[in-house]
N, CA, C and O atoms as a CHARMM CRD file, in Angstrom:
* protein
*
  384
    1    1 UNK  N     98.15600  86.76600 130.84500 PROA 1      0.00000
    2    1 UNK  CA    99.56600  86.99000 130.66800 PROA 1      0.00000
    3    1 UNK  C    100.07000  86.23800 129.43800 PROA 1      0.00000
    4    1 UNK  O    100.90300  86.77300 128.70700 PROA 1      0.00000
    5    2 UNK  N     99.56000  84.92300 129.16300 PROA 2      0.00000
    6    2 UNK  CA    99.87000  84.05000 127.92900 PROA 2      0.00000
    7    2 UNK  C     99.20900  84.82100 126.80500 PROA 2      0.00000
    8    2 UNK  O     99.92900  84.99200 125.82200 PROA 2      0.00000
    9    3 UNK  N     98.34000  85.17600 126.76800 PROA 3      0.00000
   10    3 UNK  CA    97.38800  86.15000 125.63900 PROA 3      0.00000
   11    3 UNK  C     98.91900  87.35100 125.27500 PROA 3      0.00000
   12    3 UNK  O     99.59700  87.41500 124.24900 PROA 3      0.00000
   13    4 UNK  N     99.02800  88.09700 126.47200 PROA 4      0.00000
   14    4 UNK  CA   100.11300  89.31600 126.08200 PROA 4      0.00000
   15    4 UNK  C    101.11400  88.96400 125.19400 PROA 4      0.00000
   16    4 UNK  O    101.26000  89.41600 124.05900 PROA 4      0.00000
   17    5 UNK  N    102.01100  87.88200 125.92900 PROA 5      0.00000
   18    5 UNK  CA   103.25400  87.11800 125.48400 PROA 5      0.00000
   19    5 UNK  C    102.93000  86.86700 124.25000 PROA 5      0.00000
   20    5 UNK  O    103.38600  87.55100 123.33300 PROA 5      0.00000
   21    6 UNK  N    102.23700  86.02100 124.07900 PROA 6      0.00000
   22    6 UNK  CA   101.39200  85.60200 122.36600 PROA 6      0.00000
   23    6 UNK  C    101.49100  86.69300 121.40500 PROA 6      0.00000
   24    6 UNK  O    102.12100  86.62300 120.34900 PROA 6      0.00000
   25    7 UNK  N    100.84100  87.70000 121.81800 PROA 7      0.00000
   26    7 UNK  CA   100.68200  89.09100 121.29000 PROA 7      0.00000
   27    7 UNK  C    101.79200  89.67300 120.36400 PROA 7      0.00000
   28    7 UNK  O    101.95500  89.88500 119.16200 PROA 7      0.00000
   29    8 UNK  N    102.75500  89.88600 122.01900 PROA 8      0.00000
   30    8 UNK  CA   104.30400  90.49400 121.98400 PROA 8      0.00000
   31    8 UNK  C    105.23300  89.46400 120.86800 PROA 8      0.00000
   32    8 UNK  O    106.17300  89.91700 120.21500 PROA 8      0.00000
   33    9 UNK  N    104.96500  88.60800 120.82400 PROA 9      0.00000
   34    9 UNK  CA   105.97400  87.77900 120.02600 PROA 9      0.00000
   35    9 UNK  C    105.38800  87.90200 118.56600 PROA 9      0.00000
   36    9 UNK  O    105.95500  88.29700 117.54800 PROA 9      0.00000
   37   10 UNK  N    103.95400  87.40600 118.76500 PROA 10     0.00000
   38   10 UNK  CA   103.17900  87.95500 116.78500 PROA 10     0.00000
   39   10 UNK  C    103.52400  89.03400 116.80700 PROA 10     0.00000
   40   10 UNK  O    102.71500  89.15500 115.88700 PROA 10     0.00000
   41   11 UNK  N    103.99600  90.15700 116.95400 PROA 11     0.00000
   42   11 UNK  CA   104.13400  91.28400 116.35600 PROA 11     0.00000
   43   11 UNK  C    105.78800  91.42500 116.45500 PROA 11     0.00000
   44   11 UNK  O    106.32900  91.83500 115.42800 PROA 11     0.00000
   45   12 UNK  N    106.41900  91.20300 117.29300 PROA 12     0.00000
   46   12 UNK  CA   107.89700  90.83300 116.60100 PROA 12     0.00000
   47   12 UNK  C    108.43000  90.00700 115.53500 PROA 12     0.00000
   48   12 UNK  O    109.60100  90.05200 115.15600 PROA 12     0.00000
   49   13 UNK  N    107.63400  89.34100 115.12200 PROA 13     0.00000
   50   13 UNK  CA   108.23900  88.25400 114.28000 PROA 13     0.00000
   51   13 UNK  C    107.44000  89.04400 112.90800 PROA 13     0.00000
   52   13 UNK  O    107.91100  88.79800 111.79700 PROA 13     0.00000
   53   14 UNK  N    106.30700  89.93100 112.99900 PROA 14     0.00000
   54   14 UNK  CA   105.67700  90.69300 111.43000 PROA 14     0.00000
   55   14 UNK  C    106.83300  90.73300 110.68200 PROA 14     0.00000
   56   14 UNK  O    107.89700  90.34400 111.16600 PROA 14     0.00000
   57   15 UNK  N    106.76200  91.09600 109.72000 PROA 15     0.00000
   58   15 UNK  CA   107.80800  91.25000 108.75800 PROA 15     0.00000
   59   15 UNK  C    107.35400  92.68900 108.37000 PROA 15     0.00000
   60   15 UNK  O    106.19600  93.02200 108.12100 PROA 15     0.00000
   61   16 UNK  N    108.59100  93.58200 108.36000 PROA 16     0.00000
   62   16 UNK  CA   108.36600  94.82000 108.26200 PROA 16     0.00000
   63   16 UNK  C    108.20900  95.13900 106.41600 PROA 16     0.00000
   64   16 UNK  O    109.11700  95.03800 105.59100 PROA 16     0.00000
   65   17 UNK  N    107.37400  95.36800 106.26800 PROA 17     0.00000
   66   17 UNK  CA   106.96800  95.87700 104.63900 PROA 17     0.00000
   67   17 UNK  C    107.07500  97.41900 104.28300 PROA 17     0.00000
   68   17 UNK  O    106.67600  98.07100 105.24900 PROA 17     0.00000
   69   18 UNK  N    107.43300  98.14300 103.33900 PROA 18     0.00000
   70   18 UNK  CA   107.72800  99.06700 103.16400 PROA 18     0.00000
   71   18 UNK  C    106.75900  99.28700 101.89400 PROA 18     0.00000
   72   18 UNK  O    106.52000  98.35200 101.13000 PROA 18     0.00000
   73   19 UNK  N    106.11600 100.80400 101.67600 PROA 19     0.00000
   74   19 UNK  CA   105.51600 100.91800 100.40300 PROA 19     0.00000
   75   19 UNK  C    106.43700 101.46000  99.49200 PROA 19     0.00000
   76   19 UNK  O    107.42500 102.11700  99.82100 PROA 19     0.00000
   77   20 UNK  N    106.07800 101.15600  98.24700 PROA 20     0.00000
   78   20 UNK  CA   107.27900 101.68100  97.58100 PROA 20     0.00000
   79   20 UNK  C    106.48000 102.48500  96.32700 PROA 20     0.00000
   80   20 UNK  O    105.51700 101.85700  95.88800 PROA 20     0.00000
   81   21 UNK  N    106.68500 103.47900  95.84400 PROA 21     0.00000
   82   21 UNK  CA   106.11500 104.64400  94.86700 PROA 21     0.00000
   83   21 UNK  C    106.08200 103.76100  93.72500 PROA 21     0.00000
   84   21 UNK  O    106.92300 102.93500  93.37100 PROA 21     0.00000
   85   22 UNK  N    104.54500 104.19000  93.00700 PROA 22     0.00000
   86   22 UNK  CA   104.95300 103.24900  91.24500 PROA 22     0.00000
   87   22 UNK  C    105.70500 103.91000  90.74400 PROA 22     0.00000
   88   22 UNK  O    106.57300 103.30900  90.11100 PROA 22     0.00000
   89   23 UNK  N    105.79500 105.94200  90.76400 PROA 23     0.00000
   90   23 UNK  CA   105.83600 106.56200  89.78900 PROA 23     0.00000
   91   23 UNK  C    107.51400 107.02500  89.95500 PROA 23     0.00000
   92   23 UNK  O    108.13400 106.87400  91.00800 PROA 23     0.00000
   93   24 UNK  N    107.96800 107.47800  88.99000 PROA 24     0.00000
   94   24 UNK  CA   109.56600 107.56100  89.47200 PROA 24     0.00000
   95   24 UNK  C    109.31300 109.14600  89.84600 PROA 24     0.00000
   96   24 UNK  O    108.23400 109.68500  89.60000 PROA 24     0.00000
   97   25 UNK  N    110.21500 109.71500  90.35400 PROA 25     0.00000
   98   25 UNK  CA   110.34800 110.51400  91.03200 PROA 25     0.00000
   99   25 UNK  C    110.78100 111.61500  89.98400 PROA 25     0.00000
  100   25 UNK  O    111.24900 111.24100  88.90900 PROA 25     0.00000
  101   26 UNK  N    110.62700 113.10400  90.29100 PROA 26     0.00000
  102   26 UNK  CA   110.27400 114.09700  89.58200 PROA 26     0.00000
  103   26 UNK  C    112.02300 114.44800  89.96400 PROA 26     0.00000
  104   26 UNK  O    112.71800 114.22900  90.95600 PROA 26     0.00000
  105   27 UNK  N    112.31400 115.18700  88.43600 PROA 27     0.00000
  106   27 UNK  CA   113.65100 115.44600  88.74400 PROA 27     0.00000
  107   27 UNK  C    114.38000 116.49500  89.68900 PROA 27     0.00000
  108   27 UNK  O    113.87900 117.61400  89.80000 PROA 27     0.00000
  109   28 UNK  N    115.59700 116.15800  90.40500 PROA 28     0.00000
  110   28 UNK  CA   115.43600 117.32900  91.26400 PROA 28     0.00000
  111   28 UNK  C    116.47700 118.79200  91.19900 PROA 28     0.00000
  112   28 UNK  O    117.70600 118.73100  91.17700 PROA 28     0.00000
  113   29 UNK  N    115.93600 119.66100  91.18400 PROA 29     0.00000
  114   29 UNK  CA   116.45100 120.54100  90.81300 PROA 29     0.00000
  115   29 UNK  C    117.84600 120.93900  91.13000 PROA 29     0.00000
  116   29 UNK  O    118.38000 120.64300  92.19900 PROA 29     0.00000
  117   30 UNK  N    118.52000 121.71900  90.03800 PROA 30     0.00000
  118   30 UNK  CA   119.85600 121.64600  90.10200 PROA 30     0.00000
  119   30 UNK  C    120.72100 122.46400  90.75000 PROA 30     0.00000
  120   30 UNK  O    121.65200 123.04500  90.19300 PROA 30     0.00000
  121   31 UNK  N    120.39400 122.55000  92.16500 PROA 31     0.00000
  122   31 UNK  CA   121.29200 123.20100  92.85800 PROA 31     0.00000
  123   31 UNK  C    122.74400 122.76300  93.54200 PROA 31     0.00000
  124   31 UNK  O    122.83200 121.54500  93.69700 PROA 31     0.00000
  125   32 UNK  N    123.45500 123.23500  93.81200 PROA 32     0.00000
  126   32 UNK  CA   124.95800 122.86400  93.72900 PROA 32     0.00000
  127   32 UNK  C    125.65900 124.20700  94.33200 PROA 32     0.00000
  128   32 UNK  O    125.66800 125.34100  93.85300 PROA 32     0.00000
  129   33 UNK  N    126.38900 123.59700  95.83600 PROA 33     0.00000
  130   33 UNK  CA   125.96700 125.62100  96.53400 PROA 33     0.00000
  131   33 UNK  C    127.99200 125.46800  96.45400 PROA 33     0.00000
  132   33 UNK  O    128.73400 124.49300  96.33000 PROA 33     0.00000
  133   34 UNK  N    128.16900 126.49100  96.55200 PROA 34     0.00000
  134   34 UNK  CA   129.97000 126.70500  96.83700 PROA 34     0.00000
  135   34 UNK  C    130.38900 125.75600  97.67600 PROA 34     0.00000
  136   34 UNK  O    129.75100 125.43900  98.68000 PROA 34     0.00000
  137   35 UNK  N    131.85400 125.06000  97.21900 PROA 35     0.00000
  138   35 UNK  CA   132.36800 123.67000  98.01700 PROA 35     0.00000
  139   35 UNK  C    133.03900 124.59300  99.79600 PROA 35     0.00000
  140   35 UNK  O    133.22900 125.76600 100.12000 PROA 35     0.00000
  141   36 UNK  N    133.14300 123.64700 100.28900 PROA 36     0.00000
  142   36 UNK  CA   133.23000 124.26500 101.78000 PROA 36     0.00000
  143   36 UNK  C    134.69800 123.38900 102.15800 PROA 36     0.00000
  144   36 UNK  O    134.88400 122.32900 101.56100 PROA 36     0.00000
  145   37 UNK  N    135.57900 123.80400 103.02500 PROA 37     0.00000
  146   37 UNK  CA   136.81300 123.16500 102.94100 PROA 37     0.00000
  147   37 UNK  C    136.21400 121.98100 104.16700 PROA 37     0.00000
  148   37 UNK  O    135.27300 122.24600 104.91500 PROA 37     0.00000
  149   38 UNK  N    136.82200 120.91000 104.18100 PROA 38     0.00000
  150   38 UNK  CA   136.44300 119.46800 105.12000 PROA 38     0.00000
  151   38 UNK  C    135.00000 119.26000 105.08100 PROA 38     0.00000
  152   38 UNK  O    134.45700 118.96400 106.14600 PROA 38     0.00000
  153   39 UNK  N    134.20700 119.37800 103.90000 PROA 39     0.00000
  154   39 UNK  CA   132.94800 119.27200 104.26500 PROA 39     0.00000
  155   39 UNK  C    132.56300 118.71600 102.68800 PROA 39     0.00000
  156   39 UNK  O    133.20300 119.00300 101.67700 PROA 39     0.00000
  157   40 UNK  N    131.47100 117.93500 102.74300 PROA 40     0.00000
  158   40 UNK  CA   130.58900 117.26900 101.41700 PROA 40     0.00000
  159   40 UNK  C    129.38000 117.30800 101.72800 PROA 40     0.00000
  160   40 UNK  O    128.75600 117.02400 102.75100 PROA 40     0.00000
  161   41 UNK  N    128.98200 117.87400 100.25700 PROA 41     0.00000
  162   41 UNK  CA   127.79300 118.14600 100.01000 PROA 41     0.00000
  163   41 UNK  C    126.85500 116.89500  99.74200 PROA 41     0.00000
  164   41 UNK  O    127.25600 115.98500  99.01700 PROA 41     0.00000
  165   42 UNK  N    125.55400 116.85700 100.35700 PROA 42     0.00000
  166   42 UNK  CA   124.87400 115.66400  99.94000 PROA 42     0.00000
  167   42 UNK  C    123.48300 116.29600  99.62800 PROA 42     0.00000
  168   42 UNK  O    122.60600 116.89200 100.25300 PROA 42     0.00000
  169   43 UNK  N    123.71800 115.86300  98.32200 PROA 43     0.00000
  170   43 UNK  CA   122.36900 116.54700  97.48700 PROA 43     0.00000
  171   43 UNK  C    121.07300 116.27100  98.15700 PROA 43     0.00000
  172   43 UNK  O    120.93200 115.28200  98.87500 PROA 43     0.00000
  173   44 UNK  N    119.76500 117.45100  97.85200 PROA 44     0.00000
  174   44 UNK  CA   118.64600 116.68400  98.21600 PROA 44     0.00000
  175   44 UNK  C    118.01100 115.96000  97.24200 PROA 44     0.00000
  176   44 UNK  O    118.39100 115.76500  96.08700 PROA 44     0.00000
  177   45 UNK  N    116.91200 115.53500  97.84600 PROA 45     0.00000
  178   45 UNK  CA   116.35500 114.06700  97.02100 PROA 45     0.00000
  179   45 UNK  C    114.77000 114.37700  97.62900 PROA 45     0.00000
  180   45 UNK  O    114.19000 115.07800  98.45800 PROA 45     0.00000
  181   46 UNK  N    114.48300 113.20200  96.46600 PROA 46     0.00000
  182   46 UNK  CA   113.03400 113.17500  96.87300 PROA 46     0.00000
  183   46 UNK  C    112.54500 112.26700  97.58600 PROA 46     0.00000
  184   46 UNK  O    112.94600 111.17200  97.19100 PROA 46     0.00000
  185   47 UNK  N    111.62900 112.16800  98.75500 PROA 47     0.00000
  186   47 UNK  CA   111.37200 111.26100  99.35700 PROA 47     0.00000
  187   47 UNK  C    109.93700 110.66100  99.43600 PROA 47     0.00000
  188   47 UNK  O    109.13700 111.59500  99.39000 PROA 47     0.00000
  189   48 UNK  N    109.27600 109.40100  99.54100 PROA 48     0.00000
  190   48 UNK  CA   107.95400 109.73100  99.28800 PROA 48     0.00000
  191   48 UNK  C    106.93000 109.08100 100.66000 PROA 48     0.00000
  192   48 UNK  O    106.87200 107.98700 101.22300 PROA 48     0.00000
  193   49 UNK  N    106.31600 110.19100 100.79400 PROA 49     0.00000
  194   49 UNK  CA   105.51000 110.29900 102.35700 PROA 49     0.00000
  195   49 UNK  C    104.18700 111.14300 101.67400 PROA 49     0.00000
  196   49 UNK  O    103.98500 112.19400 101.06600 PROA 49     0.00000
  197   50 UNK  N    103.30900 109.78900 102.26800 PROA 50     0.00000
  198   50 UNK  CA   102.00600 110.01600 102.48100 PROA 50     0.00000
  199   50 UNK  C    101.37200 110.06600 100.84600 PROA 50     0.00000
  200   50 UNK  O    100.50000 110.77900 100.35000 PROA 50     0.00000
  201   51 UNK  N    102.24200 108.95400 100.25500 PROA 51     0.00000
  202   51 UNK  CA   101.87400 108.99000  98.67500 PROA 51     0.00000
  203   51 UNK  C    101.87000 109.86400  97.77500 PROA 51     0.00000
  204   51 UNK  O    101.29500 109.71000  96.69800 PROA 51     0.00000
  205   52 UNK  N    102.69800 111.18200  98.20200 PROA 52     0.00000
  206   52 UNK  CA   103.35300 111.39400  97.10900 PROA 52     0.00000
  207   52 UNK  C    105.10300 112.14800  96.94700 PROA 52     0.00000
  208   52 UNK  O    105.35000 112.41600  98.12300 PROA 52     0.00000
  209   53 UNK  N    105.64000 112.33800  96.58800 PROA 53     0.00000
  210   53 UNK  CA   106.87100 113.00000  96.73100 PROA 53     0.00000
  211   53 UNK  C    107.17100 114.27100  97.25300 PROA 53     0.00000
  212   53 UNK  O    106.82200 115.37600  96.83600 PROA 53     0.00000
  213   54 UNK  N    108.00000 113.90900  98.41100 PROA 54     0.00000
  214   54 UNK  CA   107.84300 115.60700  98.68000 PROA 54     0.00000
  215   54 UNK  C    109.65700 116.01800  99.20600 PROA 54     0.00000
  216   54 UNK  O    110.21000 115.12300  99.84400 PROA 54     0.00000
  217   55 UNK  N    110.26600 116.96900  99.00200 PROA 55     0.00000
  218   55 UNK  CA   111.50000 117.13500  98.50900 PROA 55     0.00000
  219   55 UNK  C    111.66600 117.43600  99.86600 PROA 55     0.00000
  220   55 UNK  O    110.91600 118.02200 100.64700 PROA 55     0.00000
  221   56 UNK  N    113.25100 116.72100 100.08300 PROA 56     0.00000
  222   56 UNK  CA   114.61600 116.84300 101.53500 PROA 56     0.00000
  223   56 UNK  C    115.61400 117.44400 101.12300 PROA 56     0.00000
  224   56 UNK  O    116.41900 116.93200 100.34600 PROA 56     0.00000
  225   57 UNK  N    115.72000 118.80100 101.65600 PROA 57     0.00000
  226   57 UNK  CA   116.45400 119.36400 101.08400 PROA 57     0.00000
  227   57 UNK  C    118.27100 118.83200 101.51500 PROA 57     0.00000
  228   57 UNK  O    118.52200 118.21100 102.54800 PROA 57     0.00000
  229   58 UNK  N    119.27100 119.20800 100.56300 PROA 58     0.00000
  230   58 UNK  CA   120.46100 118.60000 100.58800 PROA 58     0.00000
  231   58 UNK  C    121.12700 119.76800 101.78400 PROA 58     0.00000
  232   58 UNK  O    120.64100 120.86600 102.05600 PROA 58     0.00000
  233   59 UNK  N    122.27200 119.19500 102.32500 PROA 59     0.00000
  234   59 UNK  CA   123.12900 119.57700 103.50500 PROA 59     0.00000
  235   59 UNK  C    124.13700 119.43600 103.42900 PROA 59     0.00000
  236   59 UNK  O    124.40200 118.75500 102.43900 PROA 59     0.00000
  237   60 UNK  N    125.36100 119.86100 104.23500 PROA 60     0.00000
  238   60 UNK  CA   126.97900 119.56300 104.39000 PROA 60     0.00000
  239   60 UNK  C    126.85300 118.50300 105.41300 PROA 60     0.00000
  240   60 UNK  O    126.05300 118.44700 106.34700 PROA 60     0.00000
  241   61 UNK  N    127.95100 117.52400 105.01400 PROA 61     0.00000
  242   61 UNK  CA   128.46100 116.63900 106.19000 PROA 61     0.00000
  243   61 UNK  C    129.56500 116.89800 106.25000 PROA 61     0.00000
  244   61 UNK  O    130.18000 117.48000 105.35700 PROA 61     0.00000
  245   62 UNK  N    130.18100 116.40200 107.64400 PROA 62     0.00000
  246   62 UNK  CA   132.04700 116.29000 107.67900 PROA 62     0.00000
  247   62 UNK  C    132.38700 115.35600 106.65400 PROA 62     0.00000
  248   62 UNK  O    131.68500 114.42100 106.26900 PROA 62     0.00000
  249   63 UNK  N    133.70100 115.73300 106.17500 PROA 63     0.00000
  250   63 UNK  CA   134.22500 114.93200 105.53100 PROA 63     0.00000
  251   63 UNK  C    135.38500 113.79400 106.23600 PROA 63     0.00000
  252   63 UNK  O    136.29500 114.13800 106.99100 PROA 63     0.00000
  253   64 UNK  N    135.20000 112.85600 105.94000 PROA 64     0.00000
  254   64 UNK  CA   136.16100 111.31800 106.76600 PROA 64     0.00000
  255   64 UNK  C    137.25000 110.87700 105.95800 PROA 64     0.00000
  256   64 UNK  O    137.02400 110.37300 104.85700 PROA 64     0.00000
  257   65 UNK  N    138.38000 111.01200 106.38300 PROA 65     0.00000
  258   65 UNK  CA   139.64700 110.94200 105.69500 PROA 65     0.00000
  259   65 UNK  C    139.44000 109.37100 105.16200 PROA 65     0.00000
  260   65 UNK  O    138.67400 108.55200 105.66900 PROA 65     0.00000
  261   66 UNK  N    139.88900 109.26000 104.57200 PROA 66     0.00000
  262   66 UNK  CA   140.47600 107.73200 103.59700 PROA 66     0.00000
  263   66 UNK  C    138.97300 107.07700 103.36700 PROA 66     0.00000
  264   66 UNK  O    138.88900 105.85200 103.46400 PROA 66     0.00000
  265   67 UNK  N    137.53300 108.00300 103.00400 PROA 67     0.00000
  266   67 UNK  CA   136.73800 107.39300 102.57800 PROA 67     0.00000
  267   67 UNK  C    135.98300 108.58900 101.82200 PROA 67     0.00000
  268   67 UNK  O    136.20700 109.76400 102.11400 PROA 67     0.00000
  269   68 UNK  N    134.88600 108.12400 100.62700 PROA 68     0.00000
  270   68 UNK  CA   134.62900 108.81200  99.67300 PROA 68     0.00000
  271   68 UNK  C    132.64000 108.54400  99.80500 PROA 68     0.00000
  272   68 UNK  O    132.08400 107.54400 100.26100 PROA 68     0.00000
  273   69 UNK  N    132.08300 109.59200  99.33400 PROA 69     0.00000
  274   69 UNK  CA   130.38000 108.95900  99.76700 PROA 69     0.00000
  275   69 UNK  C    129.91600 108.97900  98.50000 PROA 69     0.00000
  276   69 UNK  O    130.46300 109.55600  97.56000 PROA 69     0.00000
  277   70 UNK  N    128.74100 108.24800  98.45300 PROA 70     0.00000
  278   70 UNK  CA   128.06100 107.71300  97.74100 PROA 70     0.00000
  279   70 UNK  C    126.54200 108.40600  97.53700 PROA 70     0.00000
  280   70 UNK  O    125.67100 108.60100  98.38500 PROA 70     0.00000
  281   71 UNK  N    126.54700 108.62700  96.47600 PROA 71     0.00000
  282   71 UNK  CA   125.08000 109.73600  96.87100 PROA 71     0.00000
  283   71 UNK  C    123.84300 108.34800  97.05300 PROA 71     0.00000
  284   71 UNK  O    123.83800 107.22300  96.55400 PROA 71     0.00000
  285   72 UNK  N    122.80600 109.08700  98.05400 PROA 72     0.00000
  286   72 UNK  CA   121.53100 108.49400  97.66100 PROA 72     0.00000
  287   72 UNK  C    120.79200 108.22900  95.91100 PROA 72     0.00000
  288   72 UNK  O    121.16000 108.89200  94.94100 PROA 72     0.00000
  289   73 UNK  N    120.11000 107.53100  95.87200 PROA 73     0.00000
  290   73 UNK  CA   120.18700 106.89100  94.68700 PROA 73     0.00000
  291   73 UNK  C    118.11900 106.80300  94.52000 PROA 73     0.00000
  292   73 UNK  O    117.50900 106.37500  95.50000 PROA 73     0.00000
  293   74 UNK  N    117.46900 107.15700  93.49400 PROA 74     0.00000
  294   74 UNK  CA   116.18500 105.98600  93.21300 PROA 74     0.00000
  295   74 UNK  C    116.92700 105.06300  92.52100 PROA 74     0.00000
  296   74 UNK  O    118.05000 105.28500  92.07000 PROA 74     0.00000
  297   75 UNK  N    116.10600 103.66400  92.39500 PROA 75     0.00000
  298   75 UNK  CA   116.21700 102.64800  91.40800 PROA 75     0.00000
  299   75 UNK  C    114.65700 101.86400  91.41000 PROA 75     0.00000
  300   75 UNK  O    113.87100 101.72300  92.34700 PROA 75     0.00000
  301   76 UNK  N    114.59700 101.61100  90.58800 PROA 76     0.00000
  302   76 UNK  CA   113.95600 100.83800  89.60600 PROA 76     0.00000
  303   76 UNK  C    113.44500  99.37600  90.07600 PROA 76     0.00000
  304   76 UNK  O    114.18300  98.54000  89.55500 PROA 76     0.00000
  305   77 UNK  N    112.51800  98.80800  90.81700 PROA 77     0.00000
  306   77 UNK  CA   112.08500  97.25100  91.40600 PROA 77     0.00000
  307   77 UNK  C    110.87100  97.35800  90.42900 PROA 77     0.00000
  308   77 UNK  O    110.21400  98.21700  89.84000 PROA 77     0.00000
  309   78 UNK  N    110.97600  95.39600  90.65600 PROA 78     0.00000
  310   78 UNK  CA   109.33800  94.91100  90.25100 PROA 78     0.00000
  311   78 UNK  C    108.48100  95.91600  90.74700 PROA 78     0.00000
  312   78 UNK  O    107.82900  96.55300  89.92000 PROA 78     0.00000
  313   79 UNK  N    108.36300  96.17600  91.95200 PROA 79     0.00000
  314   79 UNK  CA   107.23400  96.84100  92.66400 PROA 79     0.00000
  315   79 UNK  C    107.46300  97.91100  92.50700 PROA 79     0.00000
  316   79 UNK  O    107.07200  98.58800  93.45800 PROA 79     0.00000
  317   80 UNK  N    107.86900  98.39100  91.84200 PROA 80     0.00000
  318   80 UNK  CA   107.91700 100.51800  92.27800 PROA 80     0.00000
  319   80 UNK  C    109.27700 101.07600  92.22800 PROA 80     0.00000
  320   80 UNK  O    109.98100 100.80400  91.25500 PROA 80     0.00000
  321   81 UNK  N    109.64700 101.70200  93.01500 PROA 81     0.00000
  322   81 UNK  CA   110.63800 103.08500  92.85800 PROA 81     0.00000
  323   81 UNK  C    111.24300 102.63200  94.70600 PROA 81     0.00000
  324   81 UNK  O    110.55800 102.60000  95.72900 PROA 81     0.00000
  325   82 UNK  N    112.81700 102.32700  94.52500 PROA 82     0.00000
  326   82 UNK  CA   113.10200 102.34800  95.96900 PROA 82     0.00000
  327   82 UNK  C    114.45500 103.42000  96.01400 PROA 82     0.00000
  328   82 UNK  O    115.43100 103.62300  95.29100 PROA 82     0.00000
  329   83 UNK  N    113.96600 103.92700  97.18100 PROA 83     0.00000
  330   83 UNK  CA   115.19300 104.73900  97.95000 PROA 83     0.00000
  331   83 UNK  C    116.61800 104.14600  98.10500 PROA 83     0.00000
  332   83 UNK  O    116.76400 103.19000  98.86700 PROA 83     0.00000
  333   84 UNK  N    117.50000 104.57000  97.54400 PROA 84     0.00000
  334   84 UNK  CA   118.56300 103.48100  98.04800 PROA 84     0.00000
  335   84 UNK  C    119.71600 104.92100  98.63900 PROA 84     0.00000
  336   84 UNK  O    120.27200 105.73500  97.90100 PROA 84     0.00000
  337   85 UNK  N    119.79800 104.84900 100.19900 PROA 85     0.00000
  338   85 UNK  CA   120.73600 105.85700 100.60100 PROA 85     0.00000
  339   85 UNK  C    121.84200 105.71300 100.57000 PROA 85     0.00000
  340   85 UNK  O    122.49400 104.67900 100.42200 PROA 85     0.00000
  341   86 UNK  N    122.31800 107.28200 100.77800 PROA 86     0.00000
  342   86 UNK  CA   123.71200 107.43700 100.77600 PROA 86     0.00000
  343   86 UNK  C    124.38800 106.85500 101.81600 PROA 86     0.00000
  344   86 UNK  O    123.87800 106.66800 102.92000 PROA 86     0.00000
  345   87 UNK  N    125.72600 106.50100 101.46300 PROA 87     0.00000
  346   87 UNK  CA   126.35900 106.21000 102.51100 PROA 87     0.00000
  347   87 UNK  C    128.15200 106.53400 102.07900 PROA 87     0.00000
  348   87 UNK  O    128.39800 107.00200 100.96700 PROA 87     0.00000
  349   88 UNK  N    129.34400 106.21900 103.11000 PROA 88     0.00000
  350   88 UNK  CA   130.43800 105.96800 102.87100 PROA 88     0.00000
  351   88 UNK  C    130.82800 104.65800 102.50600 PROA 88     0.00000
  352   88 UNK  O    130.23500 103.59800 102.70900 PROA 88     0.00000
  353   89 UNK  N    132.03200 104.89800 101.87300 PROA 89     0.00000
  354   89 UNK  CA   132.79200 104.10700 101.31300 PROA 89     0.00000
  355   89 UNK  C    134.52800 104.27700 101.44100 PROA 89     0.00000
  356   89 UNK  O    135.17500 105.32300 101.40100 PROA 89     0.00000
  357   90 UNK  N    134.95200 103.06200 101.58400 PROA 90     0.00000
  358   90 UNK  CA   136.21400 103.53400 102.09100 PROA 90     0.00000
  359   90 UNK  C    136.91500 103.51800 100.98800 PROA 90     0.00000
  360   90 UNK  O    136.41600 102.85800 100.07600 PROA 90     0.00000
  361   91 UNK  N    137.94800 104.05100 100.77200 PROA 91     0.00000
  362   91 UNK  CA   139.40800 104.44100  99.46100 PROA 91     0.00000
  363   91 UNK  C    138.52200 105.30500  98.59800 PROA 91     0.00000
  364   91 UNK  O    137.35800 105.64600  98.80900 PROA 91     0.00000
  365   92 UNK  N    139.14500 105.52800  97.79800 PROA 92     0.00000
  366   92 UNK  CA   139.00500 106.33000  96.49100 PROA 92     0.00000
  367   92 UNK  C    137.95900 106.27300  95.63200 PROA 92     0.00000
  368   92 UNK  O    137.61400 105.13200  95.32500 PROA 92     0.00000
  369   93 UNK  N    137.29200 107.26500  95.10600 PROA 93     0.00000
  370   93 UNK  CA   135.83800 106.66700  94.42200 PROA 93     0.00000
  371   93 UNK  C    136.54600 105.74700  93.37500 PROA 93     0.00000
  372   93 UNK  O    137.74500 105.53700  93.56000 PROA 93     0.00000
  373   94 UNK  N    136.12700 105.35500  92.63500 PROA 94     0.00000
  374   94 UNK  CA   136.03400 104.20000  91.32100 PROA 94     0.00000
  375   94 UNK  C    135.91800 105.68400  90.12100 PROA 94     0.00000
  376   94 UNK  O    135.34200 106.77200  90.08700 PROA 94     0.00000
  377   95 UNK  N    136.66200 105.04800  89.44000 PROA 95     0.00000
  378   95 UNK  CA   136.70300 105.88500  87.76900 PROA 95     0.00000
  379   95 UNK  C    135.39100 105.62900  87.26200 PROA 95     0.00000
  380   95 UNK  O    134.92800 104.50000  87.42600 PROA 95     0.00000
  381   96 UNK  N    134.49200 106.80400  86.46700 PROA 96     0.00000
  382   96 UNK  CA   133.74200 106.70100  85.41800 PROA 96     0.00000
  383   96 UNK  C    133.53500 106.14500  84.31800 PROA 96     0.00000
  384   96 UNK  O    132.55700 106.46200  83.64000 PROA 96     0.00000
């Protein structure tokens, strides 16, 4: 039972590691479908599984009054290429 416990706790405390792509991601094609009334578009993206990139295609979400979204993003680390997702944001986007 002390062996299990031992076990159960080394593997909670791992530190979860993520792989991250060297190569940046292939551009993604430019689709952009008719705007829909209460609804936002969230582009697809590329995602990378099983080492190499393989494309999620984009969807409608509801749209949430008094907040604005943020597209998913690659960027650029020491180590590779990370996913950085979309999410909301509340007030008004920010000027260009």
């Amino acid at each position: 039972m002390a062996l299990l416990l031992s076990l159960l706790l080394t593997l909670g405390c791992a530190k979860h590691t993520t792989v991250e792509p060297p190569a940046e991601p292939p551009a993604p094609p430019a689709v952009a479908p008719a705007p829909v009334p209460d609804k936002i578009w969230v582009p697809g993206h590329y995602e990378w599984w099983r080492g190499r990139y393989v494309w999620v295609p984009g969807h409608y979400i509801a749209a949430r009054p008094g907040y604005h979204w943020v597209p998913g993003h690659w960027e650029r680390t020491p180590r590779g290429w990370r996913w950085v997702r979309g999410h909301w944001e509340k007030g008004a986007p920010l000027p260009k």
